[in-house]
C-alpha atoms as an extended CHARMM CRD file, in Angstrom:
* protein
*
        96  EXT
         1         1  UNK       CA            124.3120000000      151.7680000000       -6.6790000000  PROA      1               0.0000000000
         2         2  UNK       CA            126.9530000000      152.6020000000       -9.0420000000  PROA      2               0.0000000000
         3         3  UNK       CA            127.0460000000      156.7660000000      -10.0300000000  PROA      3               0.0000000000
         4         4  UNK       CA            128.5480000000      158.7510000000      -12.7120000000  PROA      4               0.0000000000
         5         5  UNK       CA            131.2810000000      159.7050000000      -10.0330000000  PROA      5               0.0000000000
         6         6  UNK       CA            132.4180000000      156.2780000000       -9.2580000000  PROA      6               0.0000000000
         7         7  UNK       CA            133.3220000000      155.9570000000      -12.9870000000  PROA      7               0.0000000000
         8         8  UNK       CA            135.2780000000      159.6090000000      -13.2410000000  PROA      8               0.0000000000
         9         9  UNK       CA            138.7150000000      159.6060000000      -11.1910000000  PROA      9               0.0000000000
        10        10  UNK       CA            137.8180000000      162.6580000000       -8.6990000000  PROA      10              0.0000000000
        11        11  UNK       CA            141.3220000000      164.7190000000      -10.0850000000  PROA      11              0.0000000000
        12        12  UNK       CA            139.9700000000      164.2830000000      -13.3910000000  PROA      12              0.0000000000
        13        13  UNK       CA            140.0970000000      167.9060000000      -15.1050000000  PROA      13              0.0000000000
        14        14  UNK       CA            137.6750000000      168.5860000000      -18.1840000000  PROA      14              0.0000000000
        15        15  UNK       CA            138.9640000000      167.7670000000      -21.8320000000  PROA      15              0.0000000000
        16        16  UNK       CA            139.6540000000      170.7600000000      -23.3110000000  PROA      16              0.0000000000
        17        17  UNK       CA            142.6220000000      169.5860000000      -26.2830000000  PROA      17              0.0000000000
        18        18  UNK       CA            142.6190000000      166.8590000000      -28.5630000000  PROA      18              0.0000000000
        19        19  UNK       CA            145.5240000000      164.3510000000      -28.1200000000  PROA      19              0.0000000000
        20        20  UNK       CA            146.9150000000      163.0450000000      -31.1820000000  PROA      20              0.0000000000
        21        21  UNK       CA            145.9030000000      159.7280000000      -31.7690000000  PROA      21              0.0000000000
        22        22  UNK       CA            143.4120000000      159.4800000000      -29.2390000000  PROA      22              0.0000000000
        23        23  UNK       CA            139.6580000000      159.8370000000      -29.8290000000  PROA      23              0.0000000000
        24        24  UNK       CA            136.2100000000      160.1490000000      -27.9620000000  PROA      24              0.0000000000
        25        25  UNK       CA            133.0760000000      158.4670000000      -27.9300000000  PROA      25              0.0000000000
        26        26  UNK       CA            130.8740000000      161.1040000000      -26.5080000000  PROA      26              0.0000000000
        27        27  UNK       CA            128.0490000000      159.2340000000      -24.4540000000  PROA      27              0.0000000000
        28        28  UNK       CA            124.5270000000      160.9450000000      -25.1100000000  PROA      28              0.0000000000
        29        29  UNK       CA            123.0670000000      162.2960000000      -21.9270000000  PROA      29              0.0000000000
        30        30  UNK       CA            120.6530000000      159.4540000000      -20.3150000000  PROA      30              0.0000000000
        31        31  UNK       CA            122.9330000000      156.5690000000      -21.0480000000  PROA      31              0.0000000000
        32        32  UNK       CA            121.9020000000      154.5460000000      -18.0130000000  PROA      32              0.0000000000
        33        33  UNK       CA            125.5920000000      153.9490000000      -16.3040000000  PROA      33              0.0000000000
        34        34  UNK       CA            125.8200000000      150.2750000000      -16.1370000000  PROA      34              0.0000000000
        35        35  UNK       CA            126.0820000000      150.9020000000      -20.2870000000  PROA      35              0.0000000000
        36        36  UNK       CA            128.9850000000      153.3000000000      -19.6490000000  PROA      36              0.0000000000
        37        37  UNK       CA            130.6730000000      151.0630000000      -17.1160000000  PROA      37              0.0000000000
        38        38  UNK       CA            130.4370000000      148.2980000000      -19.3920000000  PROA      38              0.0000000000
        39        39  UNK       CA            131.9300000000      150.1560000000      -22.3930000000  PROA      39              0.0000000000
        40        40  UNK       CA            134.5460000000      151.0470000000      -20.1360000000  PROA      40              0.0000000000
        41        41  UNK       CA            135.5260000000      147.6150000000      -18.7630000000  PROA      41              0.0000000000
        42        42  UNK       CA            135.0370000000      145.6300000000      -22.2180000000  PROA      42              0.0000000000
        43        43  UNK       CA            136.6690000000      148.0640000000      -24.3230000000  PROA      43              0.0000000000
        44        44  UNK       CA            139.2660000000      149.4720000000      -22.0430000000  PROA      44              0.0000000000
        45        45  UNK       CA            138.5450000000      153.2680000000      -22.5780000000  PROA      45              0.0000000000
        46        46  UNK       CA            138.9670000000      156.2960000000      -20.6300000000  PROA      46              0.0000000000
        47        47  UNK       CA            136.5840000000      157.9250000000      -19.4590000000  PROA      47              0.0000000000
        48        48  UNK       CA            136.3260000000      161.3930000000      -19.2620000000  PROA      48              0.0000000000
        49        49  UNK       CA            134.6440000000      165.1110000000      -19.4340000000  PROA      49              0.0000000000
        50        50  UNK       CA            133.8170000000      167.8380000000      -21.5500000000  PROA      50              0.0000000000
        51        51  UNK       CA            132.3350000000      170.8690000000      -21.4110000000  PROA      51              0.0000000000
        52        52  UNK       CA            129.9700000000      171.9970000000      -24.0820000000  PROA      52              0.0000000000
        53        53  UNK       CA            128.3350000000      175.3420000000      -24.8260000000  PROA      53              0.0000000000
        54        54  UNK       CA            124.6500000000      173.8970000000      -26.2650000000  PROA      54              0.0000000000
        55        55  UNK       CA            121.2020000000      175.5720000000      -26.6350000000  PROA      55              0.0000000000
        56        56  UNK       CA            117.5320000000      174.7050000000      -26.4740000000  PROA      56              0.0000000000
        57        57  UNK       CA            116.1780000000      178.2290000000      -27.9100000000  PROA      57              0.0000000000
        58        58  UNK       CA            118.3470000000      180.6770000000      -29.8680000000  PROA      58              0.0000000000
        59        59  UNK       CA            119.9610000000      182.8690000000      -27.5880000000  PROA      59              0.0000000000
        60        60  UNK       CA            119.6000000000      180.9010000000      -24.8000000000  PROA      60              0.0000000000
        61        61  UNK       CA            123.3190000000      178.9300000000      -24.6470000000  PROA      61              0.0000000000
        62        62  UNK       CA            124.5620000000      176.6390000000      -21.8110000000  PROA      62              0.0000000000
        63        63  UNK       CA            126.9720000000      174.8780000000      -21.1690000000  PROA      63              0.0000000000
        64        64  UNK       CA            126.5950000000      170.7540000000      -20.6380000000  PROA      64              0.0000000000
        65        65  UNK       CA            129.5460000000      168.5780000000      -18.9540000000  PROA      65              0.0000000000
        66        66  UNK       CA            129.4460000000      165.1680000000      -21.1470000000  PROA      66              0.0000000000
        67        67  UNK       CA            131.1420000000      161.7980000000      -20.6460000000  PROA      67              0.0000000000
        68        68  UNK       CA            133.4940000000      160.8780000000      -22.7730000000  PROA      68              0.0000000000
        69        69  UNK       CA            135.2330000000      157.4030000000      -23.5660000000  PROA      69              0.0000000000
        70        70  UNK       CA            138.5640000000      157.9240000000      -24.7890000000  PROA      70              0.0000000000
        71        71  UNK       CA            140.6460000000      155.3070000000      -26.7330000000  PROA      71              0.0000000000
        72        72  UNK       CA            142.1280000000      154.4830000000      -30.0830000000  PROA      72              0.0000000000
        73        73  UNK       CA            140.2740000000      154.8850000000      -33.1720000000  PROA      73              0.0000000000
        74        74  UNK       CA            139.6040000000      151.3680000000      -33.5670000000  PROA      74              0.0000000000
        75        75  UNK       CA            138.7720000000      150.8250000000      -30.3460000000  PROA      75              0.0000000000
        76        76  UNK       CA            136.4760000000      153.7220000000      -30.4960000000  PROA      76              0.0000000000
        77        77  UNK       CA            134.7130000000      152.7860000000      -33.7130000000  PROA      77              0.0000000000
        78        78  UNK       CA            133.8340000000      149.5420000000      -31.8920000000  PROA      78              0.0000000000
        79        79  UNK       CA            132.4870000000      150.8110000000      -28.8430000000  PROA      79              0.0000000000
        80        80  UNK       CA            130.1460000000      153.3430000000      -30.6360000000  PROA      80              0.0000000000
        81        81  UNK       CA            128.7740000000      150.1790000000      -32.3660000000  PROA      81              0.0000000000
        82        82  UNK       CA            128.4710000000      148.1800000000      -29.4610000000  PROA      82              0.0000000000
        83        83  UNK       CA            126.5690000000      151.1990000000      -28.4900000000  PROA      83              0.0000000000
        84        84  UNK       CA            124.2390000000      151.7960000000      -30.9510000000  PROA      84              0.0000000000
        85        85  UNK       CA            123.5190000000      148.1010000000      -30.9970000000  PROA      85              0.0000000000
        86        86  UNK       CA            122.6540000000      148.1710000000      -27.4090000000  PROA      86              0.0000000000
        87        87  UNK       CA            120.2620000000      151.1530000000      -28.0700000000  PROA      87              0.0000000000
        88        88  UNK       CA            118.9010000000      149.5040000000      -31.1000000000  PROA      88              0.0000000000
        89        89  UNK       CA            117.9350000000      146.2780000000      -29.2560000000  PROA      89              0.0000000000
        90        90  UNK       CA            116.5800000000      148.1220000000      -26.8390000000  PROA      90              0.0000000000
        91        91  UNK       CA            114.5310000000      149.8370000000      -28.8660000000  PROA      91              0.0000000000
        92        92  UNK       CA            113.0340000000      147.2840000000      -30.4520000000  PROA      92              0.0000000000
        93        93  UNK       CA            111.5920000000      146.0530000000      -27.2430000000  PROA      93              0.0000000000
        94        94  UNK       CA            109.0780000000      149.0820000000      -27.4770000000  PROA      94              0.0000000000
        95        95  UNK       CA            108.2560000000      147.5770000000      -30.9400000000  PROA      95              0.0000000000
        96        96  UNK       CA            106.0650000000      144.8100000000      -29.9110000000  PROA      96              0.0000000000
């Protein structure tokens, strides 16, 4: 079965700085990975980590490692749609 890890090259250090002309897609947590693997593949991005500091309750921060795709801004813009197409289609399976 294909895992997060198998997608993330094992050397690969957290995001921290923005690189000029790059961009991220930042996957929302649950993304089932075949999704990811296929935005990967089709779209030729690179995928990534970040840390994030987040909260649930005020005062109560944590920090969150997310996946991010990184690519070109067009390429980007059309992976995010692809995206949110997916999750709208999938959505509307509940519908019925």
């Amino acid at each position: 079965m294909l895992q997060i890890d198998d997608l993330l090259n094992e050397e690969e250090e957290s995001l921290e700085k923005p690189i000029e002309g790059l961009y991220d897609l930042v996957i929302p947590p649950g993304t089932p990975v075949t999704l990811i693997y296929e935005l990967i593949s089709e779209f030729d991005l690179e995928p990534h980590t970040k840390t994030v500091t987040t909260s649930v309750e005020e005062g109560e921060d944590f920090d969150m490692n997310l996946i991010v795709l990184r690519g070109d801004l067009e390429t980007v813009e059309r992976a995010n749609k692809y995206l949110l197409d997916v999750f709208d289609e999938r959505v509307r399976c509940f519908e019925d």
